[in-house]
N, C-alpha and C positions, 0 to 999 in steps of 0.2 A: 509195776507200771514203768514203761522205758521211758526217757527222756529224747526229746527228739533234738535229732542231727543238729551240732552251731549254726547258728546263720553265719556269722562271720567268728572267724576263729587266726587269733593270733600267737604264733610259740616263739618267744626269743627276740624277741626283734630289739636289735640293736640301732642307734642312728647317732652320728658324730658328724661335725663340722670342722671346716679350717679353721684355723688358729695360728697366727704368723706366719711365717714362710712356709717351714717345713711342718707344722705340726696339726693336731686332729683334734679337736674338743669333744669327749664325747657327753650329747647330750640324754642319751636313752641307753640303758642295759639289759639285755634280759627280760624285756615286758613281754606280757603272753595276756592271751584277754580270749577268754570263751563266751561270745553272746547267743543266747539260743532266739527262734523265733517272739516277737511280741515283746521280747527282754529289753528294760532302758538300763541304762550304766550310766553313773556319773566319777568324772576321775578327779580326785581331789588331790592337792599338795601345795607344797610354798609356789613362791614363784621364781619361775627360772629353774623347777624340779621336772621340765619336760615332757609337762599334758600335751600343749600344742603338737611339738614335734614327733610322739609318739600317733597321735591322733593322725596327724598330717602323712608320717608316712605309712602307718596302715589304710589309710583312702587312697597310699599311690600320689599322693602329691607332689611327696621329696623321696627320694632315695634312701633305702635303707641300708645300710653296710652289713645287715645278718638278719636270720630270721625267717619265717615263714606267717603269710597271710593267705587265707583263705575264705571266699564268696561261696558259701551254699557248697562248701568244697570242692570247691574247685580256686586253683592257687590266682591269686591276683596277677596282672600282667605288669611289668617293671614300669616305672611312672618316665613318659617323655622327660628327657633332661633340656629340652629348650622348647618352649609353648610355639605354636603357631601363631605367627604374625598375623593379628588384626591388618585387613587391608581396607582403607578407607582412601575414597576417590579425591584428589583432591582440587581444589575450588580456590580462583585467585576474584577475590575483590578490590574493586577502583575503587581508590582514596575520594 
């Protein structure tokens, strides 16, 4: 019996932050994640061992520094680096 195609499929993925001036925290190494259809995953560890930010940037939230993610294979699109401004009209009230 074959196993069908990942739904979302992760190799490698790396993700790191600033740190002082010059320097780079890395918070993710090397994470890889195969979910096939219908599959739940639960990712356990301490805290501060980089579930969120692994999570975060394979949805494309944050940027990755390496890595490959893939949707039904096909590769994820790199995540916008500045959201689009809410634009709300805005409204002067008398005191």
């Amino acid at each position: 019996m074959s196993h069908p195609p990942p739904r979302l499929s992760v190799e490698g993925l790396t993700v790191s932050f600033a740190a002082g001036l010059f320097g780079r925290r890395v918070a993710v190494q090397s994470f890889s994640l195969s979910l096939a259809p219908g599959e739940v995953v639960g990712l356990i560890g301490e805290s501060g061992s980089g579930k969120t930010s692994a999570a975060r940037a394979a949805l494309g939230l944050i940027p990755a520094d390496g890595g490959q993610v893939a949707l039904d294979g096909a590769p994820m699109p790199p995540p916008r680096l500045r959201p689009t401004p809410i634009r709300r009209p805005s409204c002067q009230q008398a005191p």
